[in-house]
C-alpha positions in Angstrom: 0.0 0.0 0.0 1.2 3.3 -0.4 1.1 6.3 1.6 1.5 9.8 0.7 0.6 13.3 3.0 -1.6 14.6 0.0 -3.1 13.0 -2.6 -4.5 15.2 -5.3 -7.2 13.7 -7.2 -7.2 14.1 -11.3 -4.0 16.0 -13.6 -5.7 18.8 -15.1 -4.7 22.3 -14.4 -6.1 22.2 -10.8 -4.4 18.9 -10.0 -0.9 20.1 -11.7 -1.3 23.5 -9.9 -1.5 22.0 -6.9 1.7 19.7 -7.1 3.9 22.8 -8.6 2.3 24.8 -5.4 2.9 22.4 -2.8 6.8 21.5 -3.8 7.1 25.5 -4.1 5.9 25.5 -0.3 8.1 22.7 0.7 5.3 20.0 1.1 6.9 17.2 -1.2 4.9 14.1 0.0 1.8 13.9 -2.3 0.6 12.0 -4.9 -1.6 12.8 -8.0 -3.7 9.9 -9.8 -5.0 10.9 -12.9 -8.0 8.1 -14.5 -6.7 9.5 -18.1 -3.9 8.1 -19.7 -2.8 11.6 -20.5 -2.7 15.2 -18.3 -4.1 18.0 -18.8 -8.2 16.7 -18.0 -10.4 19.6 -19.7 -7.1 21.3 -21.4 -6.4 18.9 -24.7 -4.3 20.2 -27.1 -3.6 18.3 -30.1 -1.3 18.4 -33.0 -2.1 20.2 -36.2 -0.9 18.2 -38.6 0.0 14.4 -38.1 3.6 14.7 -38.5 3.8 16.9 -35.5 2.9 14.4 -32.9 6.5 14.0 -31.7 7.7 17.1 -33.3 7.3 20.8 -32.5 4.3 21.1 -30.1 3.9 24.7 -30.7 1.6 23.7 -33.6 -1.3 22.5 -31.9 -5.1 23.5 -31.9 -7.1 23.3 -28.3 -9.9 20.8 -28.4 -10.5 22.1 -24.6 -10.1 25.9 -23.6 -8.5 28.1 -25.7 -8.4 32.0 -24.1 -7.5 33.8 -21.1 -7.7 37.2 -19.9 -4.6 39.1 -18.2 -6.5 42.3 -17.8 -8.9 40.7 -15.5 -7.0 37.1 -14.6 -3.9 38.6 -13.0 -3.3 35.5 -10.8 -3.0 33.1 -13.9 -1.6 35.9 -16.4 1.5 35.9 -13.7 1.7 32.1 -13.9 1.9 31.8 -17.6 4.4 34.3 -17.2 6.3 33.3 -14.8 6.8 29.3 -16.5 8.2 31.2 -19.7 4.6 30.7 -21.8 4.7 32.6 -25.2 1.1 34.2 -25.5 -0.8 35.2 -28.7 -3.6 37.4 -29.3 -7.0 36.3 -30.8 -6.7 37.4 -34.2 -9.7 39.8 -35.2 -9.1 42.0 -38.1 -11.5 42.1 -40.8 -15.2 41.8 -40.8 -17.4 39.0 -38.6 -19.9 36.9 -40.3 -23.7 36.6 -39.2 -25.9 33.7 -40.1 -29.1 34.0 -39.5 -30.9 31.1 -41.6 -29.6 28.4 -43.7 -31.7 29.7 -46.3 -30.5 33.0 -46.3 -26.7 34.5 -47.6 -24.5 35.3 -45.1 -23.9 38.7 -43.5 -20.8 40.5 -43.7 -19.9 43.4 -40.7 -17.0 44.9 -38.9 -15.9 43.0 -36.4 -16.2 43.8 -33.0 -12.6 43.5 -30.8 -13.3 41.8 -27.7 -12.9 43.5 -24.4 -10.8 42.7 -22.3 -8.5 41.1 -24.5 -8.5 37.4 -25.3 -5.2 35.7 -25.3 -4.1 32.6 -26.5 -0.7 30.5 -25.8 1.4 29.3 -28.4 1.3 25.5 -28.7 -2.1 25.3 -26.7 -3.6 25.2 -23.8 -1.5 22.3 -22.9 1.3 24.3 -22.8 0.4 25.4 -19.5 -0.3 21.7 -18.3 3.0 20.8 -20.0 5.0 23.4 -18.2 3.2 23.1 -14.9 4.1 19.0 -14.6 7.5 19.9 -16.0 7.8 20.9 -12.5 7.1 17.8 -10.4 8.8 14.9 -10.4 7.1 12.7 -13.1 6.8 9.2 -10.6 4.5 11.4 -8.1 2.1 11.4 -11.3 0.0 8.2 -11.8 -2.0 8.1 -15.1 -4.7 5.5 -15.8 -5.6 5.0 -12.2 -9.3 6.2 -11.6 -10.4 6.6 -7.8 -13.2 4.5 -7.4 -14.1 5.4 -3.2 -12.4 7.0 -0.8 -12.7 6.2 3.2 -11.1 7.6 6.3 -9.8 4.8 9.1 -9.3 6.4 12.1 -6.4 9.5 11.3 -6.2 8.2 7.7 -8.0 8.5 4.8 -8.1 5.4 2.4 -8.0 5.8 -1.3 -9.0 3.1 -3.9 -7.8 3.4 -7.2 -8.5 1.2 -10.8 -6.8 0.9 -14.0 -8.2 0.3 -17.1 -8.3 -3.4 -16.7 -9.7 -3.3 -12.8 -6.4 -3.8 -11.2 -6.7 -1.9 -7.8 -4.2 -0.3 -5.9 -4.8 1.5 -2.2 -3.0 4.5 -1.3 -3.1 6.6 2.3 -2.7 9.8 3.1 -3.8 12.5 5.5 -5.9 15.0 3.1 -7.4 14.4 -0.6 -7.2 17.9 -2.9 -10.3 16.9 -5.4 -8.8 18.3 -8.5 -11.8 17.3 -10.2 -15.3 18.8 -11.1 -17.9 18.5 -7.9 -20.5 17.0 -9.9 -17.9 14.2 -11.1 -16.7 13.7 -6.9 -20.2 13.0 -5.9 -21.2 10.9 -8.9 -18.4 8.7 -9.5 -16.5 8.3 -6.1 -18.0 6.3 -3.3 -16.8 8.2 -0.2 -17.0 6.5 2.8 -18.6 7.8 5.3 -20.8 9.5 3.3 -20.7 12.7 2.4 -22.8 15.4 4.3 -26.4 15.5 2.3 -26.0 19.0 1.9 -22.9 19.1 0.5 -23.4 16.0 -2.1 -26.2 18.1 -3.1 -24.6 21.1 -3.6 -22.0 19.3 -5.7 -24.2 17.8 -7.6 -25.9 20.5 -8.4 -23.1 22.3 -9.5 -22.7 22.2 -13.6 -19.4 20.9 -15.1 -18.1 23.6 -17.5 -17.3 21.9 -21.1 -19.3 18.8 -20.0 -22.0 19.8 -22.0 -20.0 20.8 -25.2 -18.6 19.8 -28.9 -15.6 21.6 -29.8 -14.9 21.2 -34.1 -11.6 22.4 -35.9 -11.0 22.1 -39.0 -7.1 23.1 -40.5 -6.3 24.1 -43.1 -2.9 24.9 -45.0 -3.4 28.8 -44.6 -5.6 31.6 -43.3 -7.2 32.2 -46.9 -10.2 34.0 -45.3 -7.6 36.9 -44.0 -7.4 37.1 -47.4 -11.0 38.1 -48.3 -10.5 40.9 -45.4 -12.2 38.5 -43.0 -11.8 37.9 -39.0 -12.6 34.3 -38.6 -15.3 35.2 -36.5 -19.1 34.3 -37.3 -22.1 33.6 -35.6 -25.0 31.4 -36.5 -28.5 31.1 -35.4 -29.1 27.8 -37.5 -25.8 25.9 -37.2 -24.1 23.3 -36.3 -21.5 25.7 -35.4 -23.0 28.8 -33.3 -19.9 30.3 -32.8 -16.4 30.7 -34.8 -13.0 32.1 -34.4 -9.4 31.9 -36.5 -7.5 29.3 -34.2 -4.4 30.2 -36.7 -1.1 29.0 -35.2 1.6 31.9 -36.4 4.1 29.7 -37.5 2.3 26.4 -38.0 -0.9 25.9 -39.8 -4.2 27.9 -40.3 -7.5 26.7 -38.5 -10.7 27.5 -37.8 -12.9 26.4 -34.6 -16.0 26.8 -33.4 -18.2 25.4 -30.9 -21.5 23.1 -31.8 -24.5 24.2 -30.6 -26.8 20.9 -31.6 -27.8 19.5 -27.8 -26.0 17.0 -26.1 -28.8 14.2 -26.2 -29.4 15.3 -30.0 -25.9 14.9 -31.1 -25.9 11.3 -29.4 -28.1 10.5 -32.1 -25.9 11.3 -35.3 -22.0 9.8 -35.7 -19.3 11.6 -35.3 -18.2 11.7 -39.1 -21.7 12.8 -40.3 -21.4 15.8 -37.7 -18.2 16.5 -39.3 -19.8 16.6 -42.5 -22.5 19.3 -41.7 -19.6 21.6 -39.8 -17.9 21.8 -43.4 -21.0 22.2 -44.9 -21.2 25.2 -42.8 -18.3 26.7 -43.1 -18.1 26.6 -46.6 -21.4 28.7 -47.1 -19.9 31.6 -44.7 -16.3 31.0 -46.0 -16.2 29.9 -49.5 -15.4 26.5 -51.5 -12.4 26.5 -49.6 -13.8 26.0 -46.3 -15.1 22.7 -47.5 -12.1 20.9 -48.0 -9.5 21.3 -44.4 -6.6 19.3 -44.7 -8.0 17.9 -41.6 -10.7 18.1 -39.1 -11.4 17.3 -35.7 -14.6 16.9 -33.5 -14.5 17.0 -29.0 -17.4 15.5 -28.0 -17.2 16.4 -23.7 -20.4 15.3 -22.9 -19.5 11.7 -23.9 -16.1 11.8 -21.8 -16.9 9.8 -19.1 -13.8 11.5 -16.7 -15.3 14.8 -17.2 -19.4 14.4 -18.0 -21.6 12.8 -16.2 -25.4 11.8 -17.4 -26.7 14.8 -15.6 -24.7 17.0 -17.8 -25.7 15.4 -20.8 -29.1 17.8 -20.7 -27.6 20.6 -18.7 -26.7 24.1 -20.2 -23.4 25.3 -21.0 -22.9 28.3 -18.2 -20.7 29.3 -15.5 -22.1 28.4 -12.0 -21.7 29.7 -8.2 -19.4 27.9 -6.4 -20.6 25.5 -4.1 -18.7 24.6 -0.6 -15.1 23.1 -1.3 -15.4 21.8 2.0 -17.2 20.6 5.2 -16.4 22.1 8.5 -18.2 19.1 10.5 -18.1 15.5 10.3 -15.5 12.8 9.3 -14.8 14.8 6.7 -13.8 17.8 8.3 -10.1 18.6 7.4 -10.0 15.4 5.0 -11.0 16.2 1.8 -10.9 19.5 -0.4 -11.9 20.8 -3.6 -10.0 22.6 -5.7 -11.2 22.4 -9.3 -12.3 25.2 -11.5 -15.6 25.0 -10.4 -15.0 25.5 -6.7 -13.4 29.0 -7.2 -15.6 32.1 -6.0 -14.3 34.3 -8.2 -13.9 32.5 -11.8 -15.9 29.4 -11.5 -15.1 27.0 -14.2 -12.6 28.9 -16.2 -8.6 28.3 -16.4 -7.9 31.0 -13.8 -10.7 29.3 -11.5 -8.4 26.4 -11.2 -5.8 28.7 -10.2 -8.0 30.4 -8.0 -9.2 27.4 -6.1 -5.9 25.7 -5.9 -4.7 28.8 -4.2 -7.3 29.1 -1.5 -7.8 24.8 -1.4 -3.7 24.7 -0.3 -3.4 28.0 1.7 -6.1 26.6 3.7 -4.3 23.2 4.0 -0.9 24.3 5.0 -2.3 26.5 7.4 -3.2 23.7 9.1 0.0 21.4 8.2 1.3 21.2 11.9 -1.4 19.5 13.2 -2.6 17.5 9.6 0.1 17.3 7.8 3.5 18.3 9.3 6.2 19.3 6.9 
């Protein structure tokens, strides 16, 4: 069996975070366990072109989140800069594209810049993830191991884990950080006692941001629609794609992305590759013949990711929800267990900087109590 001070539950941003914070505070015995076989959770950047899966990973496209926000995201903005993390802005000169029905041509206008700023980072969103577990040692990183319950035992807490195959493993520790969305905690980890019914409830009540979302991007060999004086940008009232933006990488290939607004439940009921079909349907009727033909295309389906949706969120809508408790200040689980995913944070719930937000609060709070939980 093996022990650990902290174990933090799933390798997204939140769990990574949390490992670079606690070695930067001098707390080196934890654990993360990760049920992927990959980081990163919710952040998935992925290769442009095939050739580039063990080549330069500055040409990627994000499948997961794309943007942050310095002006307004200081805490994350000094992050990225302090790992070294080359940013890009969102590319919007030239006029945005509004669909209103299939039926009807397309409507050119001058784009709108956003405000604040949106800001990208060269090589993905995974370059953050990438950076961050550059940083711990790579054995305190388990992937493939999925926490099925967790239990305390007198001044321990027990966790079970399970591989792909069902091989089980049993770790202990003092205190779980649940890097993890709330709703996924309460649904797919039997805790032991059980948790307090108004926290579960809470939790489970709190929405999983992407969980209910398609991400498509389709690349292409250059930005030809700069060339026609346009932004990348459209919106669209009849779809598939509701909303598109240039995902251009500045010295690696040219992309558009855009995010499907067809229901969860509804888009269950097509394949994937028929999907795909209709989004370059779409974006050659607001782009040209071009459009039609990307060297390559890909479709993120989140709601059927079974480490990040759950079948609540299959019908749920795709917004930003309060925070619930990341805690319980009673009970056997009283100093135990913490959350510390995006959607825990009070002030950016379910976006990147909400990870760093929570982890920030979630492990202040932890070592402030480390000489009587978990001693240095």
């Amino acid at each position: 069996m093996q022990t650990a001070k902290v174990a933090i539950v799933g390798a997204g941003v939140s769990g990574l975070y949390a490992a670079y914070r606690l070695k930067q505070m001098g707390l080196n015995d934890f654990i993360v366990l990760e049920a992927r076989d990959r980081i990163g959770g919710r952040i998935y950047s992925v290769a442009a072109a095939e050739s580039d899966e063990v080549g330069d990973k500055r040409d990627r496209v994000d499948l997961g989140p794309s943007w942050f926000w310095p002006q307004y995201q200081p805490q994350l903005a000094k992050l990225i800069g302090s790992l070294g993390l080359e940013s890009l802005q969102q590319f919007e000169q030239g006029d945005s594209i509004l669909q209103r029905a299939a039926q009807q041509p397309p409507v050119r206008s001058p784009s709108q810049s956003g405000h604040p700023i949106s800001m990208r980072l060269v090589g993905g969103m995974a370059s953050l993830t990438d950076a961050l577990a550059a940083q711990v040692d790579a054995s305190k990183i388990q992937l493939q191991c999925a926490v099925t319950s967790i239990r305390t035992e007198e001044e321990q807490v027990v966790i079970t884990c399970s591989d792909r195959n069902g091989a089980q493993q049993m770790i202990t520790v003092a205190h779980v950080l649940l890097a993890v969305p709330p709703r996924l905690a309460a649904s797919a980890i039997s805790f032991e006692p059980g948790l307090p019914d108004d926290l579960k409830s809470y939790w489970e009540k709190t929405p999983t941001w992407m969980a209910p979302q398609a991400k498509y991007v389709a690349i292409y060999d250059k930005p030809f629609w700069r060339e026609q004086g346009l932004s990348g940008q459209a919106r669209s009232a009849c779809g598939p794609l509701v909303e598109i933006h240039d995902a251009s990488n500045p010295t690696g290939k040219a992309a558009l992305f855009g995010f499907v607004g067809i229901p969860a439940d509804v888009r269950q009921q097509v394949t994937q590759a028929e999907l795909k079909s209709l989004c370059r349907a779409q974006l050659g009727a607001l782009f040209g013949s071009q459009a039609k033909t990307p060297q390559t295309d890909l479709l993120q389906d989140w709601a059927i990711e079974s480490y990040t949706a759950t079948a609540q969120d299959v019908s749920a809508s795709a917004h930003h929800a309060a925070a619930p408790p990341n805690q319980t200040t009673t009970g056997a689980w009283r100093h135990r267990i913490t959350g510390i995913g995006s959607e825990w944070s009070v002030e950016f719930p379910g976006y990147i900087a909400g990870a760093i937000d929570a982890v920030n609060v979630g492990v202040q709070a932890l070592l402030n109590r480390q000489s009587s939980t978990v001693p240095s």
